[in-house]
C-alpha beads as a LAMMPS data file, in Angstrom:
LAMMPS data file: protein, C-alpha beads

187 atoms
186 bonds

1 atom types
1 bond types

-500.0 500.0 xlo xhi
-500.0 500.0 ylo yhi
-500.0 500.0 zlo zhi

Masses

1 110.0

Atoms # bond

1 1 1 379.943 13.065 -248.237
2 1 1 380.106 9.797 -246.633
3 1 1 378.363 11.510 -242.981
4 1 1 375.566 12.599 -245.321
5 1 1 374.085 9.103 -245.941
6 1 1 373.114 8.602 -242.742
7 1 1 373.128 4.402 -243.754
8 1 1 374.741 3.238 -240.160
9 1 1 375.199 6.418 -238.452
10 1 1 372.881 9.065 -238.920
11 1 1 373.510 12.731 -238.738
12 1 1 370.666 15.695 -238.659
13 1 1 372.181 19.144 -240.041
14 1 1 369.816 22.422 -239.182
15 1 1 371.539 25.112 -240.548
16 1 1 370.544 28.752 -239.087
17 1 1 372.075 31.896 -238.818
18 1 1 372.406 35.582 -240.469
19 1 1 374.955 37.152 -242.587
20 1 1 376.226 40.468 -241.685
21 1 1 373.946 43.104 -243.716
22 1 1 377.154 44.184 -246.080
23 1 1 378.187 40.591 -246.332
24 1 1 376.837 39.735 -250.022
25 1 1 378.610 36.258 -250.391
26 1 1 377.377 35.237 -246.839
27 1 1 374.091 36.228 -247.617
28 1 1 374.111 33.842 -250.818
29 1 1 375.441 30.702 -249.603
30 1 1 372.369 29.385 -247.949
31 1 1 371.986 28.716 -252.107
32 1 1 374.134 26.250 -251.976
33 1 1 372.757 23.877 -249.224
34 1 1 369.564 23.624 -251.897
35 1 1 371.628 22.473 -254.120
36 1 1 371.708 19.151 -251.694
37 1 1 368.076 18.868 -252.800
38 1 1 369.764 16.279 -255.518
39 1 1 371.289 14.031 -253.042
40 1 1 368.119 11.900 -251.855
41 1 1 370.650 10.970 -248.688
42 1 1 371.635 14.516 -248.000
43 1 1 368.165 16.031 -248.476
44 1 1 366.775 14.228 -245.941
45 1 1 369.524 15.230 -243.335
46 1 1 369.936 18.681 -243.793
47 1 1 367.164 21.964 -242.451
48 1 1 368.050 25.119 -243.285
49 1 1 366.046 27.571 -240.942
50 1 1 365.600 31.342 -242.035
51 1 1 364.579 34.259 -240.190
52 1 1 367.364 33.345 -237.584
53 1 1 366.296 35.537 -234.570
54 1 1 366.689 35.261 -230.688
55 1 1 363.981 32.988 -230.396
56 1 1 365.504 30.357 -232.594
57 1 1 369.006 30.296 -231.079
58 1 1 367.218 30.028 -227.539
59 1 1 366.055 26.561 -228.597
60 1 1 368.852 25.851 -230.574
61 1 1 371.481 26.303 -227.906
62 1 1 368.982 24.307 -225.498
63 1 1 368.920 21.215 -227.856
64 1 1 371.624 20.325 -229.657
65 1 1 374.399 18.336 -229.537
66 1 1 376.990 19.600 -231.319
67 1 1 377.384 23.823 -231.799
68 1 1 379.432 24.269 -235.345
69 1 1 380.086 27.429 -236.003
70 1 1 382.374 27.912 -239.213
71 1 1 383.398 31.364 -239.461
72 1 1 386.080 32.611 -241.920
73 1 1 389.108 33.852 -240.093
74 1 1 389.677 36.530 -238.612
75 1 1 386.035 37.532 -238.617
76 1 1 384.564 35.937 -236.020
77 1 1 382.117 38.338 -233.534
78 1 1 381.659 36.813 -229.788
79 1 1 380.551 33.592 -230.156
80 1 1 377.974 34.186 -227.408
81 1 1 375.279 31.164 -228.706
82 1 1 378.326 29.016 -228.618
83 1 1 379.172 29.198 -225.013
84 1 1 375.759 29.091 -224.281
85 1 1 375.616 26.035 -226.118
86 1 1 378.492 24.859 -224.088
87 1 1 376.698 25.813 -220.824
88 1 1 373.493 23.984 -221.640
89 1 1 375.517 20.370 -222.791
90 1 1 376.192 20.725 -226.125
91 1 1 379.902 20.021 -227.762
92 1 1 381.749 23.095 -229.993
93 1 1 383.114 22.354 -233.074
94 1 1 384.463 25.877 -234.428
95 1 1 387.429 27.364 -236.506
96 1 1 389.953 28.582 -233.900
97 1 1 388.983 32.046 -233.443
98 1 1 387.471 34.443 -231.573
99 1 1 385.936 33.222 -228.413
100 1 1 387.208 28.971 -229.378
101 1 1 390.724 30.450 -229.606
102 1 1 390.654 31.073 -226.189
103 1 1 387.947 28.497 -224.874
104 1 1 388.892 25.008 -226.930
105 1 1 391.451 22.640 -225.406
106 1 1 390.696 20.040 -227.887
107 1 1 389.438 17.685 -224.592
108 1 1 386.090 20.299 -224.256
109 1 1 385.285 20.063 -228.325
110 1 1 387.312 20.441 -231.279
111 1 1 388.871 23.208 -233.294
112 1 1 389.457 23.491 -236.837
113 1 1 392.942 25.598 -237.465
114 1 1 392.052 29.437 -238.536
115 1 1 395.042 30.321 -240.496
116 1 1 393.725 33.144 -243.069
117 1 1 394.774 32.390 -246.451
118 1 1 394.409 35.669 -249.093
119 1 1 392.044 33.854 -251.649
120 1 1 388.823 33.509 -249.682
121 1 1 387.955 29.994 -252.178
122 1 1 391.192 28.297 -251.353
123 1 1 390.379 28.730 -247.336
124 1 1 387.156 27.379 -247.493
125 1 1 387.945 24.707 -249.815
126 1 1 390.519 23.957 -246.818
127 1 1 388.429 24.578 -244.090
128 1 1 385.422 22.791 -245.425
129 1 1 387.608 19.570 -246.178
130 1 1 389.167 19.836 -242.286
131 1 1 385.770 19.621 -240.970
132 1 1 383.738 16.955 -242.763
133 1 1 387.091 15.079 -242.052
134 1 1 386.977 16.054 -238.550
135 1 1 382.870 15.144 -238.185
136 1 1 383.175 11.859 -240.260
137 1 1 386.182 10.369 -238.361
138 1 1 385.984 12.092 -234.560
139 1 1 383.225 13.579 -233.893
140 1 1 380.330 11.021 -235.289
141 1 1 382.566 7.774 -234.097
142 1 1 382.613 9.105 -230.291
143 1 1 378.869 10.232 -230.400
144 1 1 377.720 6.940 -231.590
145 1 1 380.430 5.163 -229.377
146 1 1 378.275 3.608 -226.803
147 1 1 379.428 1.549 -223.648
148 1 1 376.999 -2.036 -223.112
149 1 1 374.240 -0.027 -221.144
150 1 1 374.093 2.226 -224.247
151 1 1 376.031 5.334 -223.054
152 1 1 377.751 7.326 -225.261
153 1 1 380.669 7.511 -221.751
154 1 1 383.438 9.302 -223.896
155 1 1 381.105 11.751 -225.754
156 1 1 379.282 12.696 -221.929
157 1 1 383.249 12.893 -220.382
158 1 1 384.006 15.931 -222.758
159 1 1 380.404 17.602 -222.390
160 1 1 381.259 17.289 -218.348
161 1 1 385.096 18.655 -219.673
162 1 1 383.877 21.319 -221.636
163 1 1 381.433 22.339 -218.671
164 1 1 384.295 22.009 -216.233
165 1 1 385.845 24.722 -218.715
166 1 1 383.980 27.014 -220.510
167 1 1 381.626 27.745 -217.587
168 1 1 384.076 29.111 -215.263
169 1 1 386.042 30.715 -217.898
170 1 1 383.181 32.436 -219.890
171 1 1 381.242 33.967 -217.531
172 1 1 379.809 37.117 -215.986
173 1 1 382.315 36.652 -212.701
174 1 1 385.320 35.706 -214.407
175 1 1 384.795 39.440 -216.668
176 1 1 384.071 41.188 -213.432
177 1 1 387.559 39.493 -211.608
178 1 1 389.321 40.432 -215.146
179 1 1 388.332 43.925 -214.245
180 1 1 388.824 44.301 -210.792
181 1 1 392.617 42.536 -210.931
182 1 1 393.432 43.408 -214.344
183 1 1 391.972 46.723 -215.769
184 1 1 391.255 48.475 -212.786
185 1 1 393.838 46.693 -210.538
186 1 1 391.098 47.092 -207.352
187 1 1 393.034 44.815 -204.761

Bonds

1 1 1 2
2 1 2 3
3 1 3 4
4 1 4 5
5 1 5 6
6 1 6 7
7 1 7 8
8 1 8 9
9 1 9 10
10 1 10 11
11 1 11 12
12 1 12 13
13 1 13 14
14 1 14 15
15 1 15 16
16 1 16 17
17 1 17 18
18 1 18 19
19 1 19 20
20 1 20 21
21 1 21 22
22 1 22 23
23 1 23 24
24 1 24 25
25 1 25 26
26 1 26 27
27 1 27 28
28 1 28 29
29 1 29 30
30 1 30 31
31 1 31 32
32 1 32 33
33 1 33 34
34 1 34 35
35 1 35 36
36 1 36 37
37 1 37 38
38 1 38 39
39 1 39 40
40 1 40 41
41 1 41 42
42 1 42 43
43 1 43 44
44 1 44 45
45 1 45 46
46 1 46 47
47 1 47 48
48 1 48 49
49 1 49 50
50 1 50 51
51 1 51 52
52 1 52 53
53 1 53 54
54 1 54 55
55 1 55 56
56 1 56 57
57 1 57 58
58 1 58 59
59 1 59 60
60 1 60 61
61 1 61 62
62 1 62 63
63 1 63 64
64 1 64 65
65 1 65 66
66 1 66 67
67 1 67 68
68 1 68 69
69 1 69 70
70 1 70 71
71 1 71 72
72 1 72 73
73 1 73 74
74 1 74 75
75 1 75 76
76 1 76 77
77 1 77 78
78 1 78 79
79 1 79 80
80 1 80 81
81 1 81 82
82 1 82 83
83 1 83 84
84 1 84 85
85 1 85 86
86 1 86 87
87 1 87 88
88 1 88 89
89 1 89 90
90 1 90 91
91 1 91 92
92 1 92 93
93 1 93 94
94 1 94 95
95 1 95 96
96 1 96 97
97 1 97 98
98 1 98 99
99 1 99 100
100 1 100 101
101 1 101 102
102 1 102 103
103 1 103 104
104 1 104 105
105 1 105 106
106 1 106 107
107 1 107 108
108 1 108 109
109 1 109 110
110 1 110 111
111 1 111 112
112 1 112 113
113 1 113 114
114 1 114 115
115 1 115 116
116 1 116 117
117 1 117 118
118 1 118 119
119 1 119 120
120 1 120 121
121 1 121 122
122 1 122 123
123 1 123 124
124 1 124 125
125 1 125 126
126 1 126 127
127 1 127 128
128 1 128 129
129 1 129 130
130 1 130 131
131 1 131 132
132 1 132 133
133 1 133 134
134 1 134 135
135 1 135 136
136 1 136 137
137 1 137 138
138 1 138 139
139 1 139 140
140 1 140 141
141 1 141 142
142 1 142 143
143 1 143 144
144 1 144 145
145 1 145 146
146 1 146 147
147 1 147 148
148 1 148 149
149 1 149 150
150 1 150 151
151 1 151 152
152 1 152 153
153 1 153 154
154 1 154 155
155 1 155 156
156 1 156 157
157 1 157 158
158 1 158 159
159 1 159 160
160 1 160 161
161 1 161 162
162 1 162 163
163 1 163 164
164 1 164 165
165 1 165 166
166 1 166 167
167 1 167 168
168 1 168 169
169 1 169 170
170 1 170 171
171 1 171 172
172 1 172 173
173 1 173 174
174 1 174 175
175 1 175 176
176 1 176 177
177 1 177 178
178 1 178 179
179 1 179 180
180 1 180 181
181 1 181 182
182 1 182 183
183 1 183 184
184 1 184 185
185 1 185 186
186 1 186 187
C-alpha cells in the first residue's frame, strides 16, 4: 500500500469505532489492522483506538481531516459523526449509503459505489481496492496540493463546498421544514 509509506506524502490512520453487539466478524477485524505491526511503514501510520465512546468521536469529528466511514452496504445506521464531521471542516469519504447517498455530490467529498454483492469477501475485496485507489490517487494528491503561499486552495474549496451542502441539508431546520411541508403538510 503505496499511501502507507508515508516516504513523500504522509498519511496518519486512527481507526475507532464499535461493531454492532451481534456483529461477530465486525467485532474481529480490528485483528487485522495488527497484523500491519509487520510493515515498519504502516505501523507507524496507523492507531487503532478502543473503547470508542462519545467522548472520542467528540474530538474526532473536531480534528480531522478526512471522515472515512466504510460500511458494508446496505447496513449503514445514520451517519450522525459524519455530518458532524462535515460541519466542523472535515472532508467525507464513505460508501454511498445511508446518510452519503443522499449528502455526497462528489464536489463536497467522495463516495465509493455501494452496490451489495451476495458474498460478503468479494465486496470488500472490491470496496477495499476502490478506496485505497481513491485515497492514493484523489484524495492525498489534492490534500498535499498546495498553491505558492502553501495553501492546500482546492482541498479548502470542497471543505467550503461540502459546508455550503451538508449544513443546510442535514440539519435540525431542514427535518422540521420536511415535517411541516411534507409529513404533516402544515402550510
Amino acid at each position: 500500500m503505496e499511501v502507507l509509506d508515508g516516504a513523500t506524502r504522509p498519511v496518519q490512520f486512527l481507526v475507532a469505532g464499535k461493531a454492532h453487539p451481534s456483529d461477530e466478524e465486525g467485532k474481529h477485524s480490528p485483528q487485522g489492522l495488527f497484523e500491519l505491526r509487520r510493515n515498519q511503514a504502516a505501523a507507524e501510520r496507523v492507531s487503532f483506538l478502543d473503547n470508542y465512546d462519545l467522548a472520542i468521536a467528540l474530538q474526532l469529528v473536531a480534528g480531522c481531516d478526512l471522515w472515512v466511514n466504510l460500511p458494508r452496504p446496505p447496513l449503514e445506521a445514520s451517519g450522525t459523526s459524519g455530518i458532524k464531521a462535515a460541519l466542523n471542516g472535515g472532508l467525507n469519504l464513505s460508501i454511498l449509503d445511508g446518510w452519503w447517498a443522499e449528502g455526497c455530490d462528489l464536489t463536497n467529498g467522495w463516495g465509493l459505489p455501494g452496490e451489495v454483492t451476495f458474498d460478503d469477501s468479494v465486496q470488500d475485496q472490491r470496496d477495499g481496492a476502490v478506496f485505497f485507489d481513491v485515497l492514493q490517487n484523489e484524495v492525498v494528491p489534492l490534500f498535499y496540493d498546495r498553491g505558492p503561499d502553501g495553501v492546500p486552495h482546492g482541498w479548502i474549496a470542497m471543505v467550503k463546498r461540502s459546508l455550503m451542502t451538508i449544513g443546510p441539508q442535514f440539519c435540525a431546520t431542514r427535518m422540521l421544514m420536511d415535517y411541516v411541508d411534507d409529513a404533516y403538510d402544515l402550510r
